[in-house]
N, C-alpha and C positions, 0 to 999 in steps of 0.2 A: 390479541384479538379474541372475542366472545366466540367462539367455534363449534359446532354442533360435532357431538360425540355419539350419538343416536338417534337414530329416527327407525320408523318404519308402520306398518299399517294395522290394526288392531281389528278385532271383530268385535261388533257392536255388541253383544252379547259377552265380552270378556271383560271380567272386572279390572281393575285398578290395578286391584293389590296380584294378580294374575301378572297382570303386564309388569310389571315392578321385577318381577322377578325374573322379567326372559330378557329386561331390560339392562338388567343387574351382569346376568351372564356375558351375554355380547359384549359387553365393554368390559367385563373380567376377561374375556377371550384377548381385546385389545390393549388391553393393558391402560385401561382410561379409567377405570372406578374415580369417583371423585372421593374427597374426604365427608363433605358437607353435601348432602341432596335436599334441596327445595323441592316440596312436593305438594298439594291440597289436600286436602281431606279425604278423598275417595284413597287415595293411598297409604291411609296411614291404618293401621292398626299393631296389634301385639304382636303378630306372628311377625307382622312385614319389621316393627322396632329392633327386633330381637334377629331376625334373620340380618339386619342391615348391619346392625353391632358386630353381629359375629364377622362379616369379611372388614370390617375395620370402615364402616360407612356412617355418618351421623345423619339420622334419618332427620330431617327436623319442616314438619309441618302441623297443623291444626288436629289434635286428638279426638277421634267420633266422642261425642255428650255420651252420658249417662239416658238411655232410652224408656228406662221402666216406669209404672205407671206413678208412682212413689217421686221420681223424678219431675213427674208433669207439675206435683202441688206446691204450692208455694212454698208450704216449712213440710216438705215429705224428707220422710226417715231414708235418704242413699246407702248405698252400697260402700259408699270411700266414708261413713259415717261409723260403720261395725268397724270392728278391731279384732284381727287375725292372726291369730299365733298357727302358721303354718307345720312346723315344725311340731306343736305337741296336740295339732290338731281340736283347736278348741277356738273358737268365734264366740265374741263377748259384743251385744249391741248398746246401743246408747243407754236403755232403760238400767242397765247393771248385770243382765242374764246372760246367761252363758248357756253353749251346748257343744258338747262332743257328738254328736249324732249327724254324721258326716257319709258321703258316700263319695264315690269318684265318676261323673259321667262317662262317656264313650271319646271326647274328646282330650281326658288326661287331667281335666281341672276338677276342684273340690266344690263338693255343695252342703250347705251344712242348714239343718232343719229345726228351726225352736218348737218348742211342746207348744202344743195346742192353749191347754190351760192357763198356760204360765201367759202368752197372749193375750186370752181372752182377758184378763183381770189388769192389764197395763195399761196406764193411763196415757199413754203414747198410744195406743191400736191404730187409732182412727189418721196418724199419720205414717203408719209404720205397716200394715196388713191390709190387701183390697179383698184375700177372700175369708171363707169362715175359718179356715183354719188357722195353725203357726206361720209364723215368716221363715221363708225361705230361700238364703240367699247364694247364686253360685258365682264363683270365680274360674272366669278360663284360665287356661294356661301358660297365658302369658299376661296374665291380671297386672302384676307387680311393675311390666314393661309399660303397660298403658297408662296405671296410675300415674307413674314419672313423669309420663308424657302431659299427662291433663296438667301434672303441678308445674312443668315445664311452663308451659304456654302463661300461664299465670305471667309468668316475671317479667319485667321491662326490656330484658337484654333481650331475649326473645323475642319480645315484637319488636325492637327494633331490629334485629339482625332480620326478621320475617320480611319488614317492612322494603327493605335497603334492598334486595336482591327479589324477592319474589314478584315485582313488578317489571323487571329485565326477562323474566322467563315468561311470560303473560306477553311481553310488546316482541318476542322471538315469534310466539305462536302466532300471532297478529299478522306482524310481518309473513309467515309463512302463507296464512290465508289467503290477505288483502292483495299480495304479492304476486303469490306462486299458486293461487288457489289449489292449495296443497288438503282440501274438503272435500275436492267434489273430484271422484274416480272418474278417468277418461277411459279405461279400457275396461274390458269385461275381464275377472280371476283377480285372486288378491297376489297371486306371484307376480301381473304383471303391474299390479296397480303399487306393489311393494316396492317394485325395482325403480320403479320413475320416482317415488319419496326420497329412493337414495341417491335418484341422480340432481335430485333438486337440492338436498340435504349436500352435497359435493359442490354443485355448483352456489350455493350460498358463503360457503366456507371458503370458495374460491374469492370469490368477490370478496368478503371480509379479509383475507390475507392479505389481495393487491391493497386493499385502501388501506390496513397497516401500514405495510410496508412502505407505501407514498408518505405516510406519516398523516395521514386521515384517523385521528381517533373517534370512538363514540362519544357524541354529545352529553353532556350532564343531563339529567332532566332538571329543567324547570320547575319549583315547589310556589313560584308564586306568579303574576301575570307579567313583571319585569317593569312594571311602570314607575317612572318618576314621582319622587314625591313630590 
């Protein structure tokens, strides 16, 4: 049976990738980690890729775009477009230049900075620099986790394995709503508005056991209306 292995109540104000990880713990407490987590987009980034791998977790949902303003233009010069030798610390962009002129933010990741001059006289600029200076481009620290991720999502297998299962976690939350209107808090504190998610999140589980066990499985979904030709 499909079983709920976590639930519980978030504050509106706590991100995604926040929750992911109190999320991660608790079922590492029970010894329920899955191998494969379907997740949206609000969940995904480098830190959370990389944190998921390490406990032996395959994070696998939609990687955030590329946001920068270079990003926006049609043929803009990206970031996954330079070529980085991390190791001998030297960033080479499409034009053929190169720069060691590298610093490390406060976050751990590398920023590397092309001369000014060398810029102003390439005949890429105008899709490659939005101010007067060099192009400047940084990589976090968990750069090389996200790229995977973006190239990941590219492939067929991907969307299909995307496709297959992450509409069963979508008609879960449904069911919780439409159901248990498991949205809208009946009591005043989030301990106790916490405690009723688990007792709803038990009593669903319960119910899916019995109709197991009766030999009630879950329906297929339907992919077309069923009509006769």
């Amino acid at each position: 049976p499909h079983l709920i292995t976590d639930i519980a109540i978030s504050s509106s104000v706590e991100s995604d990738q926040q929750a992911l990880g109190e999320i991660q713990s608790r079922q590492a407490e029970r010894d329920v980690l899955p191998g494969e987590r379907m997740v949206d987009q609000g969940y995904v980034s480098g830190a959370t890729l990389e944190a998921s791998a390490e406990i032996g977790e395959d994070l696998v949902g939609p990687a955030p775009g590329d946001n920068s303003p270079q990003a926006q233009l049609p043929d803009g010069i990206t970031l996954d477009q330079f070529k980085v030798d991390m190791e001998q610390g030297v960033a080479t962009c499409p034009g053929g230049q190169s720069t060691a002129n590298r610093s490390r933010p406060a976050d751990g990741g590398m920023q590397f900075k092309f001369d000014q001059d060398i810029c102003a006289a390439c005949p890429l600029r105008a899709r490659c620099c939005m101010g007067q200076g060099g192009r400047t481009i940084t990589l976090g620290p968990h750069h090389a986790a996200l790229q995977a991720a973006r190239a990941r999502q590219q492939t067929e297998d991907f969307k299909k394995r995307y496709r297959q299962h992450r509409g069963g976690v979508e008609g879960c939350l449904s069911g919780l709503v439409r159901g248990q209107g498991i949205r809208v808090n009946r009591y005043i504190g989030r301990a106790k508005n916490n405690l009723r998610a688990l007792f709803v999140g038990v009593a669903v589980n319960l119910r899916r056991a019995a109709r197991w066990l009766a030999g009630i499985r879950p329906q297929v979904r339907r992919t077309g209306l069923g009509l006769a030709a």
